[in-house]
C-alpha positions as CSV (number, residue, x, y, z in Angstrom):
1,X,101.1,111.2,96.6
2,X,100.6,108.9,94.0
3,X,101.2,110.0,90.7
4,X,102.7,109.8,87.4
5,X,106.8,111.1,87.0
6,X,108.1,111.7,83.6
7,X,111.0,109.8,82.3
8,X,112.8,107.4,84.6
9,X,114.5,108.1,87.6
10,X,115.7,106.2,91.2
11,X,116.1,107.7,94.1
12,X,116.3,107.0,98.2
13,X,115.3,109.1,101.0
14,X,115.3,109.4,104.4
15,X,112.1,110.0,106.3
16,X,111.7,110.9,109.8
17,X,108.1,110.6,111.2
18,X,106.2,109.7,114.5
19,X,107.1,105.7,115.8
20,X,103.0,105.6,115.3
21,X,100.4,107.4,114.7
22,X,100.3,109.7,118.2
23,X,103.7,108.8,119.2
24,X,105.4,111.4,120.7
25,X,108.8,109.8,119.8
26,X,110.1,109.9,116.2
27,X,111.9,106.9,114.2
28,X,114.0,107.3,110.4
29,X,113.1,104.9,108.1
30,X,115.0,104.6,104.5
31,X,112.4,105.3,101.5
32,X,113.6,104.2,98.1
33,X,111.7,106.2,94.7
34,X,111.4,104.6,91.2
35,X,109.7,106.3,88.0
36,X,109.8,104.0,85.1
37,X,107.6,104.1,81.8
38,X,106.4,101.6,79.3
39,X,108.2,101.7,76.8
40,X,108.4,98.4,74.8
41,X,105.8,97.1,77.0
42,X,102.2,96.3,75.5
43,X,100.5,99.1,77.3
44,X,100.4,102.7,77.8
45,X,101.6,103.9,81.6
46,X,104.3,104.2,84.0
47,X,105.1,102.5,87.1
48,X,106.1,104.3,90.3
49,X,107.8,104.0,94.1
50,X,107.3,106.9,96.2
51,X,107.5,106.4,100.1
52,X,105.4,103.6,101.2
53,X,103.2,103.9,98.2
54,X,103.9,102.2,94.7
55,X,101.8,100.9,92.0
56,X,101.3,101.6,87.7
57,X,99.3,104.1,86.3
58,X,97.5,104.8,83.0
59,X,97.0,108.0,81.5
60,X,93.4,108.6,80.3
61,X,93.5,111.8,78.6
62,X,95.5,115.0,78.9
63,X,94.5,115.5,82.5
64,X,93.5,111.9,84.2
65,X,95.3,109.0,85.5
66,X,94.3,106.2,86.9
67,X,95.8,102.9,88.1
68,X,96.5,100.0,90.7
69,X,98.2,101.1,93.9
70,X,100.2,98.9,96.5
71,X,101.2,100.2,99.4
72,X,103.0,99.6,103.2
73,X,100.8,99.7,106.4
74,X,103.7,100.1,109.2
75,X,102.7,98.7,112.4
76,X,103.3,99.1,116.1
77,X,105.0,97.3,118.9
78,X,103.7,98.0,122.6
79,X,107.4,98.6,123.8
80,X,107.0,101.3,121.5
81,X,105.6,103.7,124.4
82,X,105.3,103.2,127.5
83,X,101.1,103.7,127.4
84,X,101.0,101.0,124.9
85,X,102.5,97.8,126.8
86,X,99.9,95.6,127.4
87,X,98.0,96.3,124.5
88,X,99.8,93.6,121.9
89,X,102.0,94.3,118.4
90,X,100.0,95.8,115.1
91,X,101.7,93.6,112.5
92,X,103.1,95.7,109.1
93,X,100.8,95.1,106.5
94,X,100.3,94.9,102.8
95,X,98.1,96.9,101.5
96,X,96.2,96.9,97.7
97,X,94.0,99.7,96.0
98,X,93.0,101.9,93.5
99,X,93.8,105.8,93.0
100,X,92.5,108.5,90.1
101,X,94.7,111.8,89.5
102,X,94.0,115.0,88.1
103,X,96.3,117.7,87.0
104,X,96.5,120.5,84.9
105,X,99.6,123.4,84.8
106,X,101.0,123.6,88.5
107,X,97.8,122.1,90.2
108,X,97.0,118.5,90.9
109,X,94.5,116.4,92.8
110,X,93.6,113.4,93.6
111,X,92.2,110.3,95.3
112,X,93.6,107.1,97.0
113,X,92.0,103.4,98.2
114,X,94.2,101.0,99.9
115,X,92.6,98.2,101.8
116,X,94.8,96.3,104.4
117,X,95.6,92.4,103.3
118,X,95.4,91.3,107.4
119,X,92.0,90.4,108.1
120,X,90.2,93.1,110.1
121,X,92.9,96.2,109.7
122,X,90.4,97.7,107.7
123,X,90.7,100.6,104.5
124,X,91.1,103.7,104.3
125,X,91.2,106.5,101.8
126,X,93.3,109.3,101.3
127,X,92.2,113.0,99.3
128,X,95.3,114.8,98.5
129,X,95.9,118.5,96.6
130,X,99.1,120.3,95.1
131,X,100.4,123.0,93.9
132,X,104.0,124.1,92.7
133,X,104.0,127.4,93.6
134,X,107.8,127.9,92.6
135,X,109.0,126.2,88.9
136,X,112.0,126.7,87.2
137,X,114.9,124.5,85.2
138,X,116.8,124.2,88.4
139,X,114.2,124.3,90.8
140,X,110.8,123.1,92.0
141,X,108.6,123.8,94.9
142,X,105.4,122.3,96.0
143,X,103.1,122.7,98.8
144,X,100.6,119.7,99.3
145,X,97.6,118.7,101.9
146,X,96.4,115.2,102.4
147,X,93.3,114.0,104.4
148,X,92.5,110.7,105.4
149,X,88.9,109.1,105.9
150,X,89.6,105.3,107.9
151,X,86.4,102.7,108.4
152,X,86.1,101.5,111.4
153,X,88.3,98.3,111.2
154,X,91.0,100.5,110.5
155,X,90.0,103.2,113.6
156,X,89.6,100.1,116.0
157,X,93.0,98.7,114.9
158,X,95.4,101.9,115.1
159,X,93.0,103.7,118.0
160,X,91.1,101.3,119.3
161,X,91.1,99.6,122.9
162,X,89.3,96.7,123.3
163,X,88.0,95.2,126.4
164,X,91.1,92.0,126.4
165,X,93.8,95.0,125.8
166,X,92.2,97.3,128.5
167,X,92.5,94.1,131.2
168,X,96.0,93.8,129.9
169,X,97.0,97.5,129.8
170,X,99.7,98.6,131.9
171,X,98.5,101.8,132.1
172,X,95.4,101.3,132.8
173,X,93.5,102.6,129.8
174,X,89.6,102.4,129.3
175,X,88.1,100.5,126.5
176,X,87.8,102.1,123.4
177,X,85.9,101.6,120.0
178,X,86.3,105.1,117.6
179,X,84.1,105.5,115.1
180,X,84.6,105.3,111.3
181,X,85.5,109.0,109.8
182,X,88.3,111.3,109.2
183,X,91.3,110.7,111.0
184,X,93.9,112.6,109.9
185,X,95.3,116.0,108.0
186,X,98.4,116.5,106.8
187,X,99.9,119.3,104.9
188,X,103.9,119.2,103.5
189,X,106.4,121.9,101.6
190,X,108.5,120.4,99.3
191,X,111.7,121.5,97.2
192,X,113.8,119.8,94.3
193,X,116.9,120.9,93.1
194,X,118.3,119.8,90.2
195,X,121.7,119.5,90.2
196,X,122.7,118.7,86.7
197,X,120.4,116.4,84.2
198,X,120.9,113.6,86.0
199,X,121.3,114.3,89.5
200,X,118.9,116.1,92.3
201,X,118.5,116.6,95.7
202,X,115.0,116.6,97.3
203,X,114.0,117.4,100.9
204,X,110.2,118.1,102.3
205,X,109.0,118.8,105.5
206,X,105.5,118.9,106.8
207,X,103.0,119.1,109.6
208,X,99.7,117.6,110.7
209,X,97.2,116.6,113.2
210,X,95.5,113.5,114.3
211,X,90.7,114.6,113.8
212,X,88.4,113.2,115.4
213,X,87.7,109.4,117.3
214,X,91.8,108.9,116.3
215,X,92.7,112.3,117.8
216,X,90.3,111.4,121.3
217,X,92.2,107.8,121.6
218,X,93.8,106.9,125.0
219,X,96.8,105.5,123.2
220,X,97.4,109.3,121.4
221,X,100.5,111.1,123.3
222,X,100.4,113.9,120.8
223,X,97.2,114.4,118.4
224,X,99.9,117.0,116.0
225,X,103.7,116.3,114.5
226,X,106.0,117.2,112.2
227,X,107.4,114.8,109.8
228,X,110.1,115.4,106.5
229,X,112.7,113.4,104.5
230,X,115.9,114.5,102.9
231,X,117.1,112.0,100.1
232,X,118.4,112.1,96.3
233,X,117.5,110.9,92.8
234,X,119.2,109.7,89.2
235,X,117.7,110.5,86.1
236,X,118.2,107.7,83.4
């Protein structure tokens, strides 16, 4: 989730999530973290790396932020599953956008844009919630649920068969065109420990479920998974 961290810190984890989006096999990627504010700078705002997602943002009140957002769209290789081979690569992607926060106390909300640099991968846009339910000097703990809305470039692209891939699928599958709508539901627990005032652990694990035209795609093996990261982060 995109948002604003006090103070500066670093960090890395590592995620383990499905190879794609319906895989049924999983992959670990290394996901590095930054917080860092402005000061000195001629502005007001902080920038951030969290995941795939990075960006600056710009306070706008006690309770708003708003800023630029940058992001990684990974992609997909047919030797990636066997139902895929035929079908052609998905290339990784950058990806550019907007996103607006809201928070107040232990509750937070807020809204994402990212629209894919390749031509014809399409945008997508991401409404996300979260709560700490558990907050104290040494430890924090938040529960979180995303959903994702994708146009139909971006449904055609990740879920899509068209009728060139279907000729060339090994498996046979039926052309395909999924609508624009939403195509995804996440929800995640996460806990940070704070080892001393510079050091803490973090770890997060999560669940969620494929909706719709995505979920109804020949190349889905499993519409649900599970996902988490375990990693660790300095304070400066």
């Amino acid at each position: 989730m995109a948002q604003q961290v006090p103070g500066n810190s670093v960090g890395l984890n590592l995620g383990v999530f499905p190879r794609y989006q319906g895989a049924s096999t999983y992959r670990v990627l290394p996901l590095p973290t930054l917080a860092l504010t402005s000061h000195g700078l001629p502005f007001d705002g902080s920038f951030f790396l969290q995941d795939l997602n990075g960006g600056v943002a710009f306070p706008f009140g006690r309770s708003i932020t708003f800023g630029l957002l940058v992001g990684v769209g990974l992609g997909r290789k047919q030797d990636d599953a066997p139902i895929l081979n035929g079908l052609g690569d998905i290339d990784t992607s950058f990806q550019y956008g907007l996103f607006a926060r809201w928070h107040s106390g232990p509750a937070s909300a807020d809204i994402r844009f990212l629209q894919a640099a390749h031509a014809g991968y399409g945008n997508h846009v991401t409404l996300g919630v979260s709560y700490a339910v558990f907050d104290t000097p040494r430890d924090r703990v938040t529960v979180s649920a995303d959903t994702v809305w994708s146009n139909g470039p971006a449904e055609q692209t990740y879920f899509g068969v068209d009728s060139e891939q279907a000729a060339n699928s090994a498996a046979g599958l039926p052309v395909y065109h999924p609508s624009a709508g939403f195509s995804r539901v996440d929800g995640r627990l996460a806990w940070e420990h704070r080892l001393n005032p510079r050091w803490s652990l973090r770890s997060s694990i999560g669940a969620g479920s494929l909706l719709g035209d995505a979920a109804n795609s020949p190349v889905v093996e499993h519409r649900a998974a599970v996902f988490g990261s375990v990693g660790a982060s300095y304070r400066f």
